[in-house]
Every structure is written in C-alpha cells, then in structure tokens.
C-alpha positions in Angstrom: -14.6 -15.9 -9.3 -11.5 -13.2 -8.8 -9.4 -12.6 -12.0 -6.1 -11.3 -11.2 -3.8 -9.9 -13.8 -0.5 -11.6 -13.3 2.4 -9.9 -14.0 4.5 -12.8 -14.6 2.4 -13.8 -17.1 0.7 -10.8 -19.3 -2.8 -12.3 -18.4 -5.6 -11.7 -16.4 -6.2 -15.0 -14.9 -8.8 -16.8 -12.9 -7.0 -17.2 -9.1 -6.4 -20.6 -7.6 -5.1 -20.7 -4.6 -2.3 -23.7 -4.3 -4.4 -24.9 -1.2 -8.0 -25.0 -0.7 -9.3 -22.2 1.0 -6.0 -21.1 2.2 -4.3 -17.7 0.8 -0.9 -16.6 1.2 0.0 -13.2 0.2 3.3 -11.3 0.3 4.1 -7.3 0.2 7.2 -5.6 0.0 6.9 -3.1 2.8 9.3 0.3 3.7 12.8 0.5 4.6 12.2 2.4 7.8 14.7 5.3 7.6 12.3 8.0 7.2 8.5 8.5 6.9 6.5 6.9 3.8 5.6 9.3 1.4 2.1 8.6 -0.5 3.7 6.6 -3.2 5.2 4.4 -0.7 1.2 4.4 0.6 -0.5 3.1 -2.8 0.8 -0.7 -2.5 -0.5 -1.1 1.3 -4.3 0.6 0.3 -4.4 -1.6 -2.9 -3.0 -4.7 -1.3 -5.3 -4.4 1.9 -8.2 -4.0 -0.3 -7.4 -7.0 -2.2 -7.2 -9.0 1.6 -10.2 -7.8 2.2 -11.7 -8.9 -0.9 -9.8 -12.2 -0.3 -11.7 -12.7 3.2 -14.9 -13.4 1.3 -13.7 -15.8 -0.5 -11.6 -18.0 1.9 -11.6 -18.5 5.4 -8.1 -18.5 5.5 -5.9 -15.8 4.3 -2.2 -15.3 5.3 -0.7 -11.6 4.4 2.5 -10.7 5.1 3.9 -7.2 4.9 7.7 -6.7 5.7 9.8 -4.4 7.8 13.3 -3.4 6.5 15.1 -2.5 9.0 19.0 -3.0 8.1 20.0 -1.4 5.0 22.7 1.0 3.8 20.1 3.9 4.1 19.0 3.3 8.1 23.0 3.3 8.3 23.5 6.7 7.1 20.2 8.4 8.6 21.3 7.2 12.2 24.9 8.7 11.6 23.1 12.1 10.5 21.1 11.9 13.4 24.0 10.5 15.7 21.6 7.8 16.9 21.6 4.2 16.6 20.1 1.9 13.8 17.9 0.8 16.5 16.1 3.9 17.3 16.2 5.4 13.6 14.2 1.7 12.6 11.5 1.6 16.0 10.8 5.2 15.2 9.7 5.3 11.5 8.4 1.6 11.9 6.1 3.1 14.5 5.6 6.3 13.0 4.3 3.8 9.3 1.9 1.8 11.4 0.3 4.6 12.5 0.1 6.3 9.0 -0.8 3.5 7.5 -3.9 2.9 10.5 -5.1 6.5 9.7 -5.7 5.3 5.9 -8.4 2.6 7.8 -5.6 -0.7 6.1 -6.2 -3.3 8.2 -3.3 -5.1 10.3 -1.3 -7.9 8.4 -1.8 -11.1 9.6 2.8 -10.9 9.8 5.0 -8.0 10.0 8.1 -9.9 9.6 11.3 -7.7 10.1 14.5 -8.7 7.9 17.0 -8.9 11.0 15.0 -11.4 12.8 15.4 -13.5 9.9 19.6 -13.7 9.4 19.6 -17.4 9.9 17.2 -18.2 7.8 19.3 -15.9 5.1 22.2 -17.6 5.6 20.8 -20.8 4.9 19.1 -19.9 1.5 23.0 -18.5 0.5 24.6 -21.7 1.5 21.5 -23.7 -0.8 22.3 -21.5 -3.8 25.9 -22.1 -3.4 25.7 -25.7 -3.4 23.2 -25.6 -6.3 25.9 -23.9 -8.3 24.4 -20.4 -8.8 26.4 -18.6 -6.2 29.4 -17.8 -5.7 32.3 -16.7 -2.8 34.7 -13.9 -3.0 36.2 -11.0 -1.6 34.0 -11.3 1.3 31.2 -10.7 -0.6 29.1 -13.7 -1.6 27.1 -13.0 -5.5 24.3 -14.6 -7.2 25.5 -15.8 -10.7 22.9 -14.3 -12.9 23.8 -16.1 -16.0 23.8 -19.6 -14.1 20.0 -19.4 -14.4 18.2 -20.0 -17.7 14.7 -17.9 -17.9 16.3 -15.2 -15.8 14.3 -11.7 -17.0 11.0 -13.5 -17.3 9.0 -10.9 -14.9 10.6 -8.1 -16.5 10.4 -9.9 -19.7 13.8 -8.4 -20.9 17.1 -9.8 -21.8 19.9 -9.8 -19.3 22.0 -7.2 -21.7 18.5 -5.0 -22.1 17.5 -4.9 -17.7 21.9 -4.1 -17.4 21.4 -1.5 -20.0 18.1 0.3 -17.9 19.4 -0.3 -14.2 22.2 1.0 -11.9 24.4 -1.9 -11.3 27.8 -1.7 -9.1 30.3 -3.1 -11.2 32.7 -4.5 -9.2 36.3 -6.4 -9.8 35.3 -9.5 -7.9 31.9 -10.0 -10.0 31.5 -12.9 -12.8 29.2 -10.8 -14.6 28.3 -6.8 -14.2 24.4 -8.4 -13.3 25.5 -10.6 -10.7 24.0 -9.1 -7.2 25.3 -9.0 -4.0 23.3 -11.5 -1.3 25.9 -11.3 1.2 28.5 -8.3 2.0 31.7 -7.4 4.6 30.7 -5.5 7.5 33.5 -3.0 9.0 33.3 -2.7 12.6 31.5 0.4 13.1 28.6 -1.3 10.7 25.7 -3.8 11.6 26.6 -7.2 10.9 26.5 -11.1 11.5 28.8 -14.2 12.1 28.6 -16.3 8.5 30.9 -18.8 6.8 31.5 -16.0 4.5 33.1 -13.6 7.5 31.0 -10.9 9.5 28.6 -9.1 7.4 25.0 -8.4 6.5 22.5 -9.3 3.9 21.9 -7.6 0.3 18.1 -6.6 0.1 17.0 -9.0 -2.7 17.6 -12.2 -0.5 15.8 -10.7 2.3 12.3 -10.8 1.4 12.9 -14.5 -0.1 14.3 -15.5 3.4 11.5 -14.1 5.3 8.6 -15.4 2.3 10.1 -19.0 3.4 10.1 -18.2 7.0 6.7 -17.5 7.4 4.7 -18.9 4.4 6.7 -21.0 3.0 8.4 -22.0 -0.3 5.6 -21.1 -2.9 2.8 -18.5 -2.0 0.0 -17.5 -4.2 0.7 -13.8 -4.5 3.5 -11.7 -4.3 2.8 -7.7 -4.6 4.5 -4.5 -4.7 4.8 -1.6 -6.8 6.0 -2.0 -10.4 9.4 0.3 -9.5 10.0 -3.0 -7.6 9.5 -5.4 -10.7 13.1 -5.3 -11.6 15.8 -5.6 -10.3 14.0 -6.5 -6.6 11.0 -9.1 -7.5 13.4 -10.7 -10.7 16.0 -11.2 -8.1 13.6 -12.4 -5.4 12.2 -14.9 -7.9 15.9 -16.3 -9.3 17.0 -16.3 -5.1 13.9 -18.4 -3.9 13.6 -20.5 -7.0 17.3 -21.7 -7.5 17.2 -22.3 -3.6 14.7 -24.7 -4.2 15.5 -26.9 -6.8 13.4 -24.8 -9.5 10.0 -25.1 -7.9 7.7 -22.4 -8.3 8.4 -19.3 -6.1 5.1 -17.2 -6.9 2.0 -18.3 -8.7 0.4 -14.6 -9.0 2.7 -11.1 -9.3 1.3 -8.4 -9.1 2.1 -4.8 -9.7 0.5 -1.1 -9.2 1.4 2.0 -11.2 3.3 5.0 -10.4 2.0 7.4 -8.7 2.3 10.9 -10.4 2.3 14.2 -8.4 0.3 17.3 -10.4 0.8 15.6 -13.9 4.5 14.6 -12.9 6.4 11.4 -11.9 7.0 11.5 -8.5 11.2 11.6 -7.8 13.6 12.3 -5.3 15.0 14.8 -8.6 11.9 16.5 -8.8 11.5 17.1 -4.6 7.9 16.3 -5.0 7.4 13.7 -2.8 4.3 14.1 -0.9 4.8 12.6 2.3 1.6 10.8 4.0 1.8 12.2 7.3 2.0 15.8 5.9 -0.9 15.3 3.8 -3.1 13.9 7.2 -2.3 17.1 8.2 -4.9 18.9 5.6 -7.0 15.7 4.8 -8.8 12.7 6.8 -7.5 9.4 6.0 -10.4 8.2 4.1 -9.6 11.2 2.3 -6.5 10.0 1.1 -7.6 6.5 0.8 -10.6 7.5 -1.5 -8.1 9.3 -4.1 -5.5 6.1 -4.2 -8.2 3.8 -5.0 -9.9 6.0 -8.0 -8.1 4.7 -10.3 -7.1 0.8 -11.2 -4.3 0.2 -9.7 -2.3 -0.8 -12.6 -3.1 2.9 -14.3 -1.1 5.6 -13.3 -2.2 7.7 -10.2 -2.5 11.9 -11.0 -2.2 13.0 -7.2 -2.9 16.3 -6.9 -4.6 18.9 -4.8 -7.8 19.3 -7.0 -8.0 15.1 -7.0 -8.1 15.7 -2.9 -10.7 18.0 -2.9 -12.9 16.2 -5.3 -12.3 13.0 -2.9 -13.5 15.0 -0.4 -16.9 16.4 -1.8 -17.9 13.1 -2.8 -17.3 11.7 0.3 -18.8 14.5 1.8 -21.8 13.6 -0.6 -21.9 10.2 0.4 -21.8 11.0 4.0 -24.7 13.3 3.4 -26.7 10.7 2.0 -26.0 8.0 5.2 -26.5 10.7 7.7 -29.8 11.2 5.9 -31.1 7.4 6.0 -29.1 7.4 9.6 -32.6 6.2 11.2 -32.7 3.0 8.8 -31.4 -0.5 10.7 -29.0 -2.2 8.7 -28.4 -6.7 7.7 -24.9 -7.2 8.2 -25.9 -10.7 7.0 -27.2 -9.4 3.5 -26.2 -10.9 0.2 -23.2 -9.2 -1.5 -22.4 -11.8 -4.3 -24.4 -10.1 -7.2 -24.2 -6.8 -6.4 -22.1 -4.6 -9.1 -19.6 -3.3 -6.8 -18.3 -6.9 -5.5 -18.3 -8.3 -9.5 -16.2 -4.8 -10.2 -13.6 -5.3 -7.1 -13.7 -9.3 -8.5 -12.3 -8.0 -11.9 -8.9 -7.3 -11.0 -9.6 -5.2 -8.5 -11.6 -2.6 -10.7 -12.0 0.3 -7.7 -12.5 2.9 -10.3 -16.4 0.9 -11.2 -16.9 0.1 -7.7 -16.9 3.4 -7.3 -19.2 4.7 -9.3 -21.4 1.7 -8.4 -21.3 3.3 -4.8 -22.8 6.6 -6.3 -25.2 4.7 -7.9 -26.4 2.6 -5.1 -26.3 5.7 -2.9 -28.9 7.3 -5.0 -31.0 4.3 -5.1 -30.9 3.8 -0.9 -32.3 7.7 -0.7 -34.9 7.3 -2.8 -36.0 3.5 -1.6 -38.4 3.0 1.0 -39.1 0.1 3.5 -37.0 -3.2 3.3 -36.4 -2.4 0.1 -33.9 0.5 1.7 -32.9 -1.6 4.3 -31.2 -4.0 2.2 -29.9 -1.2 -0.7 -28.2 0.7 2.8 -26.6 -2.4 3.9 -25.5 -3.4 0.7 -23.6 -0.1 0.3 -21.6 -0.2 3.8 -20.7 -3.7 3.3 -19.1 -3.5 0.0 -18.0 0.0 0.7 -16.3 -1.7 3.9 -14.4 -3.7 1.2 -13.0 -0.6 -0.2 -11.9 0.5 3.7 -14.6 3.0 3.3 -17.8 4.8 4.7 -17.2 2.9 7.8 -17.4 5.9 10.6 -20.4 7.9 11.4 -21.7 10.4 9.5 -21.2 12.9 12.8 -18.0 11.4 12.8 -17.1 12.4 9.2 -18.4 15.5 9.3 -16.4 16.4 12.4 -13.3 15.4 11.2 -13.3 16.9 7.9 -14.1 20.6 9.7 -11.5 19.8 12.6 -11.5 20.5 16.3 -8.7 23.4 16.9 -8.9 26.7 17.4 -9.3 28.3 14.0 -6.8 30.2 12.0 -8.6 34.0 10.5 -7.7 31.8 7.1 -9.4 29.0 8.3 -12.4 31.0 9.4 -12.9 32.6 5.9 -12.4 29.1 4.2 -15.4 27.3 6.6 -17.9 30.9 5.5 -16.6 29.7 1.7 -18.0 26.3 2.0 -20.7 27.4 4.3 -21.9 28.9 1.1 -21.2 26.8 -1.7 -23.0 24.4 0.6 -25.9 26.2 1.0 -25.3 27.1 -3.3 -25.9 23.0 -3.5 -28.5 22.9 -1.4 -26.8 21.1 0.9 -28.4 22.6 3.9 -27.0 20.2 6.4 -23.2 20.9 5.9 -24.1 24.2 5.6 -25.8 23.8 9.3 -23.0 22.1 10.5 -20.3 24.5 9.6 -22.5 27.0 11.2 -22.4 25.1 13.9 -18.6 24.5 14.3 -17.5 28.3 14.0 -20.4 28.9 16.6 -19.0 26.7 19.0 -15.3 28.3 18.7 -17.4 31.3 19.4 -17.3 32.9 15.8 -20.4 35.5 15.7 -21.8 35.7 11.8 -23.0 39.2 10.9 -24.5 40.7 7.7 -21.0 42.7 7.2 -18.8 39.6 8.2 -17.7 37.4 11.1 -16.3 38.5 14.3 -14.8 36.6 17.2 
C-alpha cells in the first residue's frame, strides 16, 4: 500500500483515495513571466513520479498542473519588454513545457490556465461573502482571516506567529493586517474583468481553489507543491475552498518538497544563484538533471551543485554501460513489479534515494545473471526505473547525447581525451571506444604527442 506523509497532518499515512480507483491530484505550477529555474523544476519531477507511481495502483488518475498567467509580475515583464501580457505568458508557457519534456515528466492529464477560469473565481468570492468570511471595500474584496476558526492548521502556527514571518500589505481598508486580497481594482491600462465588485482581476490564493473546483471538483485527494508554498498560498487555498463550501474537506493529502539549495546555499533572488533549467540543459541531458532532483527524499533538502551533476552523470553513465552490455537480452514488459525493492521503496513515501540504490543493486545482479533468470532481473530494472522517468532511451542514445553532436570547442576536445582516459583508468573500455569514436568522426586525429584536427 502507498504511505504518504501528509503535511496537514504530521503523519505518514496509508493513502485512500475518496473514490475507488479514482485519483485526483493537484500542483501548483509557474507564473509564466520568465523561465523556471531548477527549483521551480523539483515539484514537477517529484510530482510526476508520484503519478506515475499512482498509475499502478489505479486505473484512474486525474493530475492537474496550473498555468498562471495573470499576475502582477507578467504585468511588469511585458512593460519591460514593451509586449503584451499575452505574448510574455504563450512564450514562457511554451518555453516550461518544453523544459519540463526534456526532464522525461510526463503530460498532466489538465493544464488549467487561471484566466480561463474568471467566472468560476467570481463565484467562489460571491459564496464566501454570503458565508460571512469576506468582505467588500474600496474596490478590493478581502478574505476575513479571523472569521475562520482552525485557520494556521497547515502551517501549524498562530495567526499573530504566520503575520510575524510573512510580508503582508497592510492596507487602510483591511479588517485585520492578515486579511488577503481575492479580488482587486484594475486601472485601465491593466488586465481586468467585469465583477459586482467593479473591473478588476483576481489575487493568486483564490485562483488555484477556482480552478481545483473547476476541473476536479470540491475535495481532491492530493494537493502538492513546494513547502515555500505552505504558507501563506496552500493555508489560504485551504481557508478559500473550505469556507466556500460550507466547511467540507478541501484536501485529504498535502504534500510538500524541500528547498532546493545551490553549492551548500539556499537558493534566493538575494543571493543571484538561481540556476535556471534551460541553462543547465545546456551542459547536461535531462535525465541528467532528473537523476540529481530525485537523489534525495523529497522532503530533505536538495544540495545542487556542479559535483552532484557530474556524479549523476557517471552513474548513469554506469548504468547505461551495463544495459548496453545485456542490449542482446529480450525483455517482459508484463513482469511482476509488486515485490521488487525499488517499487516497496517508491511505496514509502516516495523514498527515491533507496530506489536508487536498489537500481545499482539490481543492475549488478542483471550482468552477472544468465538465462531467464536475466531476462526477468533486466526487465524488472527498466520497468521500475521507468517509474523514476529513467533509463528509458537507448544505450546509443545515451551515450550520444551525453558527448553531443556539434562541432567541438579546443576546450571540449581536451575534456572528451580527459574522460577518454579516466574511462579507460575504470576499465570502461566501451566509453572509452566511444569517445574515440566521436572526436574521430569530427575529424580529430589522436597522436602520441596530442590531438590535431
């Protein structure tokens, strides 16, 4: 059975879906005003794994990931660039999917966008109103924090302690300094929507709980995202959909990965250390990338750093190896999973960093097997690697991707002779003999007193 550590709770619990053999998941995706940097990447590897995982289990699994695409930040990045809203959102929306696709995630079953669900916003704030925990003024329409009793469960802190840690507008026309904004004034030259309240647009809270009840509908099974999300966005989402609804259960599962830190630091806009993911695609395959997010549990902290890529990428390279050498052995696609100790470790909670070495282990054991005994060990390892969006391209594949296909750089000649020879130091003749390969086809002649083109 999956155990899933619920946030809302403090436990790791056995999962239940509300319906049998039907999943609905939710995940707060990007607000598409520039491109996602690998932080923004570590919910959508984690999450996808988990629907993977999921697809085993039930034949029916919902999984939404949203699109913001109105926001105070798409305003001002299409007035730096003199563009419209419109093009700023198509253009990084696009330019996520496909950086998200070279990490192998799978598609989402929804990619709901926020302004394709105003009306749908509009109706939650008029339900809240009525139900006497929001409230009209100055154009602006507020949720009343204090109207609602267990607020601060998720972050399991008192309304005085989350004010006290979080950047709050305090405004004139608020109740209470918490009380946040679920409908604002537009001027003219801003985005915005007919409402009973006057033209305007929607705060960010209330637009993942209108597009939840949209497309899944009043109370999913799991809500994710990353834990810089837990307050003040999933509190809020939680005191929105629940107050709108008479108090009936919003989420039965939170859950929440860590930070990731960049070279033993906390990734922050302060520090400039954001690694973006498209810049990092750059130097290293997806899978590369991929591998690296999901070495450690996702509710540990993530040390991203250059030496944590280049391990990724020997091991892969190692595991590769090891395919390419059994590449001649057919595979089951229909063989038994269930008790093999890289589905029980993705089962715990998503335990990634013991499937792992559970996929070392079992690579071992297919080199050294022989007959049907291999057959089954090899397709054992591809299908629960598959689980972990891994090992699913060809060994020829990998191997020419890693090395690349442009014309080589004197610097990137002299770092393929490097790992020429600390493959060949391994004794790992066959990368050796297929970087030999690569600088002989972009005609790079090997001599005893260097290399010459």
């Amino acid at each position: 059975m999956l155990k899933i550590y619920n946030s809302y709770t403090g436990k790791k619990e056995d999962f239940v879906p509300l319906e049998p053999d039907t999943v609905k998941m939710y995940v707060c995706g990007p607000t598409v005003y520039n491109r996602v940097h690998i932080g923004n990447a570590r919910p959508v590897v984690v999450f996808d794994t988990l629907y993977r995982l999921l697809q085993t289990l039930y034949s029916n699994v919902i999984y939404a990931r949203n699109i913001t695409d109105i926001d105070d930040k798409i305003m001002i990045a299409a007035k730096e660039n003199n563009e419209s809203i419109a093009d700023v959102t198509e253009r990084y929306t696009t330019a996520y999917f496909e950086d998200m696709a070279e990490l192998n995630n799978l598609e989402p079953t929804l990619n709901p966008r926020a302004t394709e669900t105003i009306g749908e916003m509009v109706s939650m704030i008029k339900a809240l109103i009525d139900n006497g925990h929001a409230y009209a003024t100055e154009g602006h329409v507020l949720f009343d924090v204090q109207s609602m009793d267990d607020y601060g469960k998720l972050a399991k802190r008192s309304l005085d302690d989350m004010l006290a840690g979080a950047r709050v507008e305090v405004a004139p026309y608020k109740k209470y300094a918490g009380d946040f904004v679920l409908w604002k004034p537009s001027s003219d030259d801003e985005p915005g929507w007919d409402s009973p309240w006057g033209r305007g647009r929607p705060g960010w809270h209330l637009e993942c709980s209108a597009m939840i009840e949209k497309h899944l509908g009043e109370t999913i099974d799991i809500h994710g995202g990353g834990v810089d999300l837990q307050f003040p966005h999933h509190e809020n989402e939680i005191a929105q959909s629940t107050c709108a609804h008479g108090g009936k259960q919003f989420v039965r599962y939170w859950m929440h990965n860590a930070y990731i830190n960049i070279d033993g630091e906390k990734m922050s806009k302060s520090l400039g250390n954001f690694k973006m993911v498209n810049d990092l695609l750059q130097h290293y395959p997806g899978e590369v990338l991929r591998f690296a997010i999901l070495s450690a549990h996702y509710r540990s902290e993530l040390n991203f750093s250059v030496d944590a890529l280049d391990q990724a990428t020997k091991t892969l390279d190692n595991l590769y190896s090891v395919l390419r050498d059994v590449g001649s052995v057919k595979t089951n696609s229909s063989v038994d999973i269930s008790d093999s100790a890289i589905y029980q470790a993705l089962l715990d909670d998503l335990n990634t960093p013991v499937a792992m070495r559970e996929i070392h282990a079992l690579a071992k054991e297919v080199k050294s097997a022989e007959g049907e005994k291999q057959i089954e060990l090899k397709s054992i390892l591809l299908k629960t690697a598959e689980l972990m969006g891994l090992l699913q391209q060809s060994p020829d594949d990998w191997f020419h991707v890693e090395l690349g296909e442009d014309d080589l750089s004197d610097h990137q000649v002299e770092e393929l002779i490097a790992a020429m020879n600390s493959a060949r130091a391994e004794k790992n003749y066959s990368k050796a003999d297929d970087i030999r390969a690569l600088l002989m086809d972009k005609g790079i002649k090997l001599t005893r007193e260097g290399w010459q083109r």
